[in-house]
C-alpha positions in Angstrom: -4.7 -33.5 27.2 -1.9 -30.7 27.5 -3.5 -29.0 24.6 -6.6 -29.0 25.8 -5.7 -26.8 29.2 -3.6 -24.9 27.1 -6.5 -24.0 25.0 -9.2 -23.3 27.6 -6.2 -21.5 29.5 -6.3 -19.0 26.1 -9.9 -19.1 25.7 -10.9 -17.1 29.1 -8.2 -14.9 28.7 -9.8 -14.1 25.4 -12.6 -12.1 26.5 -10.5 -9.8 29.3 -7.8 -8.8 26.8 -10.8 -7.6 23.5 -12.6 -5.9 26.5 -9.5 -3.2 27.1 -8.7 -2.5 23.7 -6.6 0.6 22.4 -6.7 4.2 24.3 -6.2 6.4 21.8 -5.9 10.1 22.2 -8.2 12.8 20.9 -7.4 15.9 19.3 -8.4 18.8 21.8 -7.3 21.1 19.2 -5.0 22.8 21.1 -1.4 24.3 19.0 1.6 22.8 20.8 4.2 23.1 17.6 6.0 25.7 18.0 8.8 27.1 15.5 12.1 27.9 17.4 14.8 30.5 16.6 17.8 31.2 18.1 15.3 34.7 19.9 12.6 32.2 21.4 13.9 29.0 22.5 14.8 30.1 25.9 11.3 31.3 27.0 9.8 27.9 25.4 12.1 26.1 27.6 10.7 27.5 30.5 7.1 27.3 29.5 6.7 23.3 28.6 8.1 20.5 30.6 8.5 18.4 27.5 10.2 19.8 24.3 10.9 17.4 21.5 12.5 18.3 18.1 11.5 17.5 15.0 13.8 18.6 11.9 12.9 18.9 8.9 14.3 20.1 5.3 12.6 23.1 3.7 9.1 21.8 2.4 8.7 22.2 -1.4 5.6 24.5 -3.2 4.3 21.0 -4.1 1.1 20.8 -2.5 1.1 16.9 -1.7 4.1 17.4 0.4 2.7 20.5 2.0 -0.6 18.5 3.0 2.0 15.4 4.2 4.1 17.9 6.6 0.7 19.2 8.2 0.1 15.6 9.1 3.5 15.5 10.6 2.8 18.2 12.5 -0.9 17.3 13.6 0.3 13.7 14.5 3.2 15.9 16.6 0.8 17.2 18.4 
């Protein structure tokens, strides 16, 4: 009899939690990487609230791993 609450317990809560689903973000094309160098990292820090740093080696002539670091930097943003 236990199982059978449990599973009518489960079965309306079904519904609420399909109904809400994932909120993901939409690109508003707007260009929030920024390269820093030792001249412009002060003036960023004053501009964004947030700053996160993502390093990276050099990227190769290869053009596979130029089109994978451009979807590094478009999920970055």
């Amino acid at each position: 009899m236990w199982h059978v609450w449990l599973l009518l317990v489960a079965l309306a809560l079904a519904p609420s939690r399909a109904e809400e689903g994932i909120d993901i973000p939409e690109y508003d094309g707007v260009d929030r990487v920024i390269h820093l160098s030792p001249k412009n990292y002060k003036p960023v820090l004053k501009k964004f609230d947030v700053l996160c740093l993502y390093y990276h080696e050099a990227i190769e002539d290869d053009k596979v791993a130029q089109k994978q670091f451009e979807w590094e930097e478009l999920t970055l943003e």
